[in-house]
C-alpha positions, 0 to 999 in steps of 0.5 A, spaced: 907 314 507 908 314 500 905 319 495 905 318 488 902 323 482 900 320 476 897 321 469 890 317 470 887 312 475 890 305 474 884 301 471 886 296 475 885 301 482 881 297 487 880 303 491 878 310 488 877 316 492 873 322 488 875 329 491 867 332 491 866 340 492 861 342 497 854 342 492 859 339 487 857 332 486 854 333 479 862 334 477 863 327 478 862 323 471 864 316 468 860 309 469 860 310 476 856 316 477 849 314 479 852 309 484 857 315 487 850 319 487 846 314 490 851 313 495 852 320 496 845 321 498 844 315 503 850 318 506 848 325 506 854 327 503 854 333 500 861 335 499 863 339 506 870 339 507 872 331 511 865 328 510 865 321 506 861 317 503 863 310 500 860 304 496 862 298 493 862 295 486 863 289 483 869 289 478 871 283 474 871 277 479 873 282 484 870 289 488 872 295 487 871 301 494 868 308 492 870 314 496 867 320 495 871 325 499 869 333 501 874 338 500 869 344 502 869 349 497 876 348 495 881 352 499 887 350 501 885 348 510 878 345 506 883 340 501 888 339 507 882 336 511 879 333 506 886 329 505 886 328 512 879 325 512 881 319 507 887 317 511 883 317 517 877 313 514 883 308 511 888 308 516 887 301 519 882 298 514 887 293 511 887 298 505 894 299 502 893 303 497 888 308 495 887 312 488 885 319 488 881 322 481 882 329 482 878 330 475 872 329 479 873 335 483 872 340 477 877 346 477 883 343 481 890 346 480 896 343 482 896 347 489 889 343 491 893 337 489 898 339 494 894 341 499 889 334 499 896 331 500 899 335 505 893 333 509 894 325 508 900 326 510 898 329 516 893 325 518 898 319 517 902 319 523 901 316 530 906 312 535 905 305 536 911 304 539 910 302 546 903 298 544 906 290 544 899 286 544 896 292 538 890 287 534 892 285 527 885 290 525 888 296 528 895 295 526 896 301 520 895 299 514 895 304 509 902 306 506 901 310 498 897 314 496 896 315 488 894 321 485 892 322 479 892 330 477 890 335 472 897 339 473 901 333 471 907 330 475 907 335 482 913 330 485 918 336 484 914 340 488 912 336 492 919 335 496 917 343 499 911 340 502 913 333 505 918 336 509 915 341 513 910 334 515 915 331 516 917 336 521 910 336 524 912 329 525 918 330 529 914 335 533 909 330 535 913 325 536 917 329 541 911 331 544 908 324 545 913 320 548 913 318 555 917 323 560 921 317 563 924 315 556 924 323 554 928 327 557 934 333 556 940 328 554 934 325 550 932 330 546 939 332 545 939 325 541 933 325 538 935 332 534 941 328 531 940 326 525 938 334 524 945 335 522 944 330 517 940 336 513 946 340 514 943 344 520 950 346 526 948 343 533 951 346 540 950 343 546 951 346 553 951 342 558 950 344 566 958 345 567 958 350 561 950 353 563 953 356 570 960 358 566 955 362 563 951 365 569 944 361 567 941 361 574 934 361 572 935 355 567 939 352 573 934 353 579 929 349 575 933 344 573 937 342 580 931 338 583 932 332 577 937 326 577 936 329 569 941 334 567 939 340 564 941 342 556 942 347 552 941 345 544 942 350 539 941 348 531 943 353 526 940 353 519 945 357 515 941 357 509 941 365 507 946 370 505 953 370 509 953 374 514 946 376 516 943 376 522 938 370 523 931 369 526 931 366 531 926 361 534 927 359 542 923 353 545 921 352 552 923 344 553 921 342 560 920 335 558 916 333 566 913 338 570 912 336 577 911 344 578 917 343 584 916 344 590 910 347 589 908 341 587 901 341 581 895 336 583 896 330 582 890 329 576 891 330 570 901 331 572 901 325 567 900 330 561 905 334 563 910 331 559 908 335 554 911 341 557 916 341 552 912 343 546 915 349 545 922 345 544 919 340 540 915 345 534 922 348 535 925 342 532 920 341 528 921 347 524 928 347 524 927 340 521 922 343 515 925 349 513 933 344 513 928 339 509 926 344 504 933 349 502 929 355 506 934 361 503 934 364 510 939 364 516 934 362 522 937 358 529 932 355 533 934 355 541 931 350 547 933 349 555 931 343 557 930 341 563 926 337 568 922 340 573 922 335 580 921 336 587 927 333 591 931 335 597 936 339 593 928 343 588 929 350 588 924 353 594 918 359 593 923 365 596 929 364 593 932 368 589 936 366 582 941 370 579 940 370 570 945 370 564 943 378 564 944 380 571 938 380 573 935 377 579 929 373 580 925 372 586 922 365 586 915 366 589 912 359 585 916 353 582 911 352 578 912 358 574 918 355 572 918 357 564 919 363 563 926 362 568 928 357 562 926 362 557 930 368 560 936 365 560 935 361 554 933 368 550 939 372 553 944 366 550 941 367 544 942 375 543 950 374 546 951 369 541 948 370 534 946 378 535 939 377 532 934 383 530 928 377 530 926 373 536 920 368 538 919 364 543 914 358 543 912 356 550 906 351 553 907 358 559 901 359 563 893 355 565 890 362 563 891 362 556 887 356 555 882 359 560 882 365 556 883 362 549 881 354 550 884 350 545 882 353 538 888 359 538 894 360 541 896 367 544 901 372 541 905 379 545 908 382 541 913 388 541 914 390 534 907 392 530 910 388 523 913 382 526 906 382 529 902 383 523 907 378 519 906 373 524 898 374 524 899 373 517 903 366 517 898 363 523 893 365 518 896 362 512 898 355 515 891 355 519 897 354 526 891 360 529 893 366 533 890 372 537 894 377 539 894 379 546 897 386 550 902 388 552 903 394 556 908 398 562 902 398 567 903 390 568 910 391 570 908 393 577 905 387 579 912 383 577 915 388 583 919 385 588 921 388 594 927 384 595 929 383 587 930 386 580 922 381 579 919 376 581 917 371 577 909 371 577 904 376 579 898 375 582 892 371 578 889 376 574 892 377 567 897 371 569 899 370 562 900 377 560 905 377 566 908 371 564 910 376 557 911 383 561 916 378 565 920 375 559 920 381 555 924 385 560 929 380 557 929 382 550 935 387 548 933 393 546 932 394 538 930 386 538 924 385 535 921 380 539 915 376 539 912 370 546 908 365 543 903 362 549 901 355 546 899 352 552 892 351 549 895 348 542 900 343 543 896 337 546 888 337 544 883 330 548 880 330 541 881 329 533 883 335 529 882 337 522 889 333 520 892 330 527 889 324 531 887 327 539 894 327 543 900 331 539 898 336 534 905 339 532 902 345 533 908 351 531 911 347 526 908 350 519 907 356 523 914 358 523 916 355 517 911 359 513 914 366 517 920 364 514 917 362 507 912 369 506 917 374 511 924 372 511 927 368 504 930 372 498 
């Protein structure tokens, strides 16, 4: 999509939207005034955030389409809603260009304009890929969005904010496609053109992985024809020399659950077992895209997680990257041996003070937190609390949960240094206390369990129902507020 900033609407524009606040349709003025508050009633619009109302008028020997668009009471998530809800309304209506009057919208600032075009933008995405027999009517059609704004020409700044949409977008992408085209060699490939951004990639492949002793990665990965990957991208955007943060991703692009296989309703969604991975990408795609003044490297294992003659079985025994060994008690709880090894690479080959992981981990946290929050375990209190801040700032919500020496014991295992679940109670508690024995000594380390976030069955503020890029502008915005000089 196209996002254009102008000076005045074109009095040409055929489609106009006038951005209203909530109980602020008395700001909108010009000829067209008592026809918009017609409309407006008809409709019972009253401004909340996402709601429309439209019209059509006569114009010369043509018609022109009115829109009002509510942007709530006119903060940044309400904008972006607002945004989302006009590219939704138009998307596949025929409609190629909008014109959007934010004169109409009373006391708007050049972030309010920005925020409405984050939110189109946003909402722009879908994948159409593998849909051949997609009727003319359903085919999108809307491609430039032209701002007419009080704050002057906002392309320059505009920039920042593209980028990380862009890097929502690759993440939905990732997330989206099918597991038969979107495997550990693939993903790898997806994530070339990053290099393009002046990020540095590394790939370890299985020969390397068992060099380095990743038993836990492997185990999951040895039932799959697909060979495991390690990816690393490294974003050297900060002094030379400084410690990067470091953000790890779990990248199981299909889990089966192994031997202890899942029932069969609902496996096909597991495709999107990867999202911890994919919003790594996509961060490390948004902060390139924007010149982020800080040195940040994003990590993810990718593997497959199959029940063939060669799968890893519940009783064996697995030895990390750190030494210590795994007992295996079900294959389905097979992240967190991803993550393990893929952590514990990360602190041997860049000696980061900062460490956190995204991971769809663990059913209980959807039970615990449904799909409105992702849950936060944390081992450092500022970490935390920046982190809290950034979900917040970027409406990517989260809540944090505890950790605590009094869950270790139920990861004892009488024949291993751990197992690898304990029993139902507390399952994503000890899914963190299991990767936080991991984590060196003086790291400051954050688990994100976004099981509930990266995939949702129903539309969102400014994503369509399936992928919502859920992590993306939570990282980015960590390291704009928290980690930029």
């Amino acid at each position: 999509m196209d996002i254009q900033f102008v000076a005045q609407i074109d009095a040409s524009a055929d489609v106009v939207a006038f951005p209203v606040r909530k109980g602020g349709l008395s700001a909108v003025a010009g000829a067209q005034a008592p026809l918009l508050t017609a409309a407006a009633s008809q409709a019972r619009f009253d401004g909340a955030a996402g709601a429309i109302a439209e019209t059509t008028v006569l114009a010369g020997s043509g018609a022109q389409r009115l829109l009002l668009v509510g942007i709530g009471e006119g903060g940044e998530h309400d904008l972006e809603r607002g945004g989302a809800a006009l590219t939704a309304r138009l998307q596949t209506s025929g409609v190629q260009t909008v014109h959007v009057d934010f004169a109409s919208a009373g006391q708007s600032d050049a972030e309010d304009v920005l925020s409405f075009a984050m939110g189109a933008k946003l909402r722009n995405w879908r994948i159409d890929t593998y849909r051949t027999r997609l009727a003319d009517t359903a085919k999108p059609s809307l491609t430039t969005v032209v701002i007419a704004s009080p704050a002057g020409d906002l392309s320059a700044r505009w920039g920042r904010y593209s980028a990380v949409a862009d890097g929502v977008a690759l993440t939905q992408t990732l997330v989206a496609e099918p597991p038969n085209l979107l495997y550990p060699e693939t993903f790898v490939e997806r994530c070339q053109h990053l290099a393009d951004l002046g990020i540095e990639l590394e790939i370890l492949d299985e020969r390397q992985m068992k060099a380095l002793g990743m038993g836990a990665l492997l185990g999951v990965a040895q039932g799959s024809t697909r060979p495991p990957r390690l990816l690393a991208m490294r974003w050297n955007g900060g002094a030379a020399g400084e410690a990067p943060v470091v953000f790890v991703g779990k990248g199981v692009t299909f889990d089966t659950g192994g031997i202890s296989l899942k029932p069969g309703p609902g496996m096909d969604m597991m495709k999107w077992d990867m999202g911890g991975a994919g919003a790594v990408a996509g961060a490390m795609k948004a902060i390139a895209g924007r010149k982020a003044k800080a040195n940040v490297v994003g990590v993810v294992g990718l593997v497959e997680n199959m029940p063939d003659g060669n799968a890893q079985r519940p009783g064996d025994i697995v030895t990390t990257m750190s030494g210590q060994t795994v007992e295996v008690l079900n294959t389905d709880a097979e992240g967190r041996l991803v993550l393990c090894d893929a952590i514990a690479w990360a602190q041997k080959s860049y000696d980061p003070k900062v460490i956190v992981d995204l991971a769809t981990l663990t059913g209980a946290m959807v039970i615990s937190l449904g799909h409105e929050y992702a849950g936060m375990f944390a081992n450092d209190e500022d970490l935390a609390a920046k982190l809290l801040s950034a979900a917040d700032a970027s409406n990517d919500k989260l809540w944090r949960f505890p950790l605590s020496p009094a869950y270790d014991k139920l990861l004892d295992s009488p024949i291993a240094d751990i197992k690898n679940i304990g029993p139902r109670e507390a399952g994503s508690i000890t899914a963190a206390q299991f990767l936080k024995r991991f984590v060196n000594e003086g790291v400051a380390w954050a688990h994100l369990d976004i099981a509930g976030m990266a995939w949702h069955d129903k539309d969102g503020p400014t994503y369509v129902k399936g992928a919502t890029g859920y992590g993306v502008r939570l990282l980015d915005r960590f390291i704009a507020d928290h980690c930029e000089g």
